[in-house]
C-alpha positions as CSV (number, residue, x, y, z in Angstrom):
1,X,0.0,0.0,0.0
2,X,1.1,3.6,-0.9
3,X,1.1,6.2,1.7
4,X,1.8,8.9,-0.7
5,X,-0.7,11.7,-0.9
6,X,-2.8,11.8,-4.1
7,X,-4.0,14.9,-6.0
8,X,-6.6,16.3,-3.9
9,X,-10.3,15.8,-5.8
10,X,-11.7,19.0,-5.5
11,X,-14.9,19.1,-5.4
12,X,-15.7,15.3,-4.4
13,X,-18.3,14.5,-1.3
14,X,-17.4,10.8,-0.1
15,X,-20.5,10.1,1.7
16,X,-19.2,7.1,4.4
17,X,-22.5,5.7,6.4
18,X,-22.7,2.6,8.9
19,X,-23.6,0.9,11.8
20,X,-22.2,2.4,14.9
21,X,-18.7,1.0,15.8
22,X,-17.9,-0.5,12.0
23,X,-14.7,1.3,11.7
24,X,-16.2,4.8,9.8
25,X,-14.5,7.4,12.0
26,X,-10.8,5.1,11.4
27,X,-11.6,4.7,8.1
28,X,-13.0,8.3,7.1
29,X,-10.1,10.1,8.4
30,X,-7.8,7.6,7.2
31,X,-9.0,8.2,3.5
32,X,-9.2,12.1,4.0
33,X,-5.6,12.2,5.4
34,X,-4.6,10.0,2.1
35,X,-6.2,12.2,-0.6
36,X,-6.3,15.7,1.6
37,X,-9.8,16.3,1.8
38,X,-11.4,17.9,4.7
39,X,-13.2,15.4,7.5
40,X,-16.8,15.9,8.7
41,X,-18.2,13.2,11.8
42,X,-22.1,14.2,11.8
43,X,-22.1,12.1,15.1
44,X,-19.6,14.4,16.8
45,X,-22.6,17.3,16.1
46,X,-25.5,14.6,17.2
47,X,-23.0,14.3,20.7
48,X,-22.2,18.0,21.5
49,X,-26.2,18.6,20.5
50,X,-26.7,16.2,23.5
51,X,-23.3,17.2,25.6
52,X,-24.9,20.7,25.9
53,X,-29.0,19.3,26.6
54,X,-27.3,17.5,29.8
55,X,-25.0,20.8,31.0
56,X,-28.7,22.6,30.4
57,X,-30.5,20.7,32.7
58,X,-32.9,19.3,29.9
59,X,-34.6,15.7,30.0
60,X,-33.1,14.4,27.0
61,X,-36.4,11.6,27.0
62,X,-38.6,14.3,26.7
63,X,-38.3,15.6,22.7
64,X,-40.3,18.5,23.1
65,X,-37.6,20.0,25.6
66,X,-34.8,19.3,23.3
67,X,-36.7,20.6,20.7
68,X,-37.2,23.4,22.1
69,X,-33.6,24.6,22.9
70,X,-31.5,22.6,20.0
71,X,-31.5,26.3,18.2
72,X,-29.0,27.5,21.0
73,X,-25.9,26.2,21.4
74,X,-23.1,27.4,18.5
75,X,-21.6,23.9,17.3
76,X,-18.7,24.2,15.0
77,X,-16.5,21.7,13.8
78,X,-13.4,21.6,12.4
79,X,-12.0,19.7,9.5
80,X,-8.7,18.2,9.5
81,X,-8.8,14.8,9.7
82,X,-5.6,14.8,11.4
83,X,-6.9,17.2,14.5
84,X,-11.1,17.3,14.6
85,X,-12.1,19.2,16.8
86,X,-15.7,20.5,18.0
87,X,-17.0,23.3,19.8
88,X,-20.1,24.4,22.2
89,X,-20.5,27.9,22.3
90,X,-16.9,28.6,21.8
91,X,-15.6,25.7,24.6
92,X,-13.4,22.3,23.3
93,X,-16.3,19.6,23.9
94,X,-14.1,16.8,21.5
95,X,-13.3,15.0,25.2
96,X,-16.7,16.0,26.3
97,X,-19.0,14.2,23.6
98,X,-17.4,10.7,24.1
99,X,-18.3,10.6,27.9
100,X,-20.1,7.6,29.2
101,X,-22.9,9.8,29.6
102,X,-23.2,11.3,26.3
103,X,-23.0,7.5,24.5
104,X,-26.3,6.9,27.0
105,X,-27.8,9.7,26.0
106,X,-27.0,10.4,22.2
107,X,-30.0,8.1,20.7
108,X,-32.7,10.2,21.8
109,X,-31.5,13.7,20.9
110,X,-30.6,12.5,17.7
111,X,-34.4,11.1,17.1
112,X,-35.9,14.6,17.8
113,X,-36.2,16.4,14.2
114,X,-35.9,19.5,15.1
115,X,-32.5,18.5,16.5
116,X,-31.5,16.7,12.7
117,X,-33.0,19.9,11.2
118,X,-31.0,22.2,12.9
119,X,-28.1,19.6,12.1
120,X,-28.6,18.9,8.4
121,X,-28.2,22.7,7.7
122,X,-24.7,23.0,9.7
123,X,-23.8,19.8,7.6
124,X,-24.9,21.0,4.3
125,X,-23.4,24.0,5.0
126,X,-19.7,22.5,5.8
127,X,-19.9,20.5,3.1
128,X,-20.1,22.9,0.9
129,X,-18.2,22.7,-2.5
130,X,-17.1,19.4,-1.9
131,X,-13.7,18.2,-0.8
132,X,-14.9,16.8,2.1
133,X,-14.8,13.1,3.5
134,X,-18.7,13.1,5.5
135,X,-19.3,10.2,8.3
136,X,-22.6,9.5,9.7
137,X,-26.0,7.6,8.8
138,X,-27.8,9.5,7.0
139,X,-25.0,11.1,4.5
140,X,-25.9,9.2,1.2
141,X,-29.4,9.0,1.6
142,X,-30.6,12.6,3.2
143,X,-27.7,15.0,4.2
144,X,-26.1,14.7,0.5
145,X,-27.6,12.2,-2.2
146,X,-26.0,13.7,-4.9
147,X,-22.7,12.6,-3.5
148,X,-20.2,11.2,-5.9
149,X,-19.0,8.4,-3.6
150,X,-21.2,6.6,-1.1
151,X,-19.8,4.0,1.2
152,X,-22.0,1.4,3.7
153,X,-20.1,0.3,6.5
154,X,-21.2,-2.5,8.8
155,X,-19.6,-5.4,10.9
156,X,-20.4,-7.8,13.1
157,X,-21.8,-7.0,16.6
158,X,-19.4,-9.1,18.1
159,X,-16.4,-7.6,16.4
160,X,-17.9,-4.2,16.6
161,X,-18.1,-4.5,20.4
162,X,-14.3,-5.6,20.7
163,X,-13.7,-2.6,18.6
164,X,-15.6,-0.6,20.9
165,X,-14.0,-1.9,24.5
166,X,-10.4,-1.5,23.0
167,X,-11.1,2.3,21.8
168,X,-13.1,2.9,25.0
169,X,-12.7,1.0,28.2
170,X,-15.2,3.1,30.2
171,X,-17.5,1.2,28.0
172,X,-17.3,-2.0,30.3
173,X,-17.3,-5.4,29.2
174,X,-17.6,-6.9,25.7
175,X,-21.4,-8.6,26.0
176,X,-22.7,-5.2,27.7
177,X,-21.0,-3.4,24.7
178,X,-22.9,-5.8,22.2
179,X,-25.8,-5.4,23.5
180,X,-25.6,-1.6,23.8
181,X,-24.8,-1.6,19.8
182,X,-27.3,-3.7,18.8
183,X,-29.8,-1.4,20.7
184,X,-28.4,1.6,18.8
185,X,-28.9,-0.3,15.5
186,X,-32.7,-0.6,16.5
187,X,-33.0,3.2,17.2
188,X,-31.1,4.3,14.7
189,X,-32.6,1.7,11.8
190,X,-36.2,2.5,13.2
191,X,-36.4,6.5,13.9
192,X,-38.8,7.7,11.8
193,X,-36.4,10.8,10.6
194,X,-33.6,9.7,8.5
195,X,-33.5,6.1,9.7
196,X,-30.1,4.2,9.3
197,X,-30.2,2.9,5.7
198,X,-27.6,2.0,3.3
199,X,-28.5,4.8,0.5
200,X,-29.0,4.0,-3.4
201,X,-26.0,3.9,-5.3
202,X,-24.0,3.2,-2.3
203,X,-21.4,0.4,-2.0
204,X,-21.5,-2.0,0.5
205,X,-18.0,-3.3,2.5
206,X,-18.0,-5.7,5.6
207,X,-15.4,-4.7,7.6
208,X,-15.3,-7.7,9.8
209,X,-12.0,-9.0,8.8
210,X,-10.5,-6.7,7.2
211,X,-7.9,-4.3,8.4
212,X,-7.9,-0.5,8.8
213,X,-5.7,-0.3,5.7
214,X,-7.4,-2.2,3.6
215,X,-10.7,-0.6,4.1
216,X,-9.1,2.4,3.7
217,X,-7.4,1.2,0.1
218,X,-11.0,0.6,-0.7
219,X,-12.5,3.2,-0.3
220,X,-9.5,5.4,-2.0
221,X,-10.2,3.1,-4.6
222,X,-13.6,4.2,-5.1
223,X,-12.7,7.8,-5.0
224,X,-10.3,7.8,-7.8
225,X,-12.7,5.1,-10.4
226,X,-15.0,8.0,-9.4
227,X,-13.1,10.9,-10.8
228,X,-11.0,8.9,-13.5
């Protein structure tokens, strides 16, 4: 495998969705870093949406709260895959929004739409001209179908869940971590705003066994049959 930069694609949206804990964070950055596109993680936006309902007091169960307040907080996020950062109101949340916490309380904020409303517009917005590598579960189908790459990640739960427990020990043991995935698959696949879904057009890639580097090579791969 090359490491060596390619020409950056200008104008290119690589629309990466999945199941939570499939590698798309790893891989997305990884691809963005290899071509020199900008990086966007939608879930970092869904978390610091639901970092700032919890410093606010607000009952994240109860959507007409969120709703009502998810105009508020300034969320900006940065682009360089190689240093992402996010911001609430001007303060560093990217520790913040991957609390314990946070993970438990992420689903529901992210089924309110007034909360993906608010989101989709900072999203379109950042994506802009193109350029950008965009991670989330909704990319392909709702935040930007006209992308010229879409990806579907997904793994097994098991394999996710020893994913997860390496990156994130807080999370506790590898069954509770299963069973905390497959739960977030259910929300996620059943919301009735932008469900999970892999989009049209997009291609599919297991990531079970496969490594970081070869996902990434595919997906590269993609990119340049798209602009060639």
């Amino acid at each position: 495998m090359s490491s060596a930069p390619q020409s950056r694609p200008e104008s290119v949206v690589v629309a990466v969705d999945g199941t939570s804990g499939s590698g798309k964070s790893s891989t997305c950055r990884g691809v963005a870093a290899r071509l020199g596109l900008r990086y966007l993680d939608t879930g970092a936006q869904f978390r610091a949406m639901t970092w700032f309902m919890l410093e606010h007091g607000v009952d994240v169960h109860d959507a007409a709260a969120v709703a009502a307040r998810c105009a508020e907080p300034a969320i900006v996020s940065g682009t360089d895959p190689s240093d992402p950062t996010i911001t609430v109101d001007g303060a560093d949340a990217s520790a913040a929004v991957r609390s314990a916490e946070v993970t438990a309380a992420v689903s529901p904020v992210s089924t309110v739409p007034e909360v993906r409303k608010r989101l989709l517009q900072l999203q379109r917005e950042l994506i802009g001209g193109g350029g950008i590598v965009v991670e989330g579960r909704d990319i392909g189908s709702v935040v930007w179908p006209q992308a010229e790459v879409k990806v579907y990640l997904s793994a097994d739960p098991a394999a996710r869940a020893r994913r997860r427990i390496a990156e994130h020990a807080h999370l506790g043991d590898a069954a509770s971590a299963e069973a905390g995935l497959r739960e977030r698959d259910r929300i996620d696949s059943g919301r009735a705003t932008a469900p999970l879904t892999m989009a049209d057009g997009a291609v599919h890639i297991d990531t079970t066994d496969l490594t970081l580097d070869e996902v990434i090579d595919l997906v590269v791969g993609l990119v340049e049959k798209a602009g060639s």
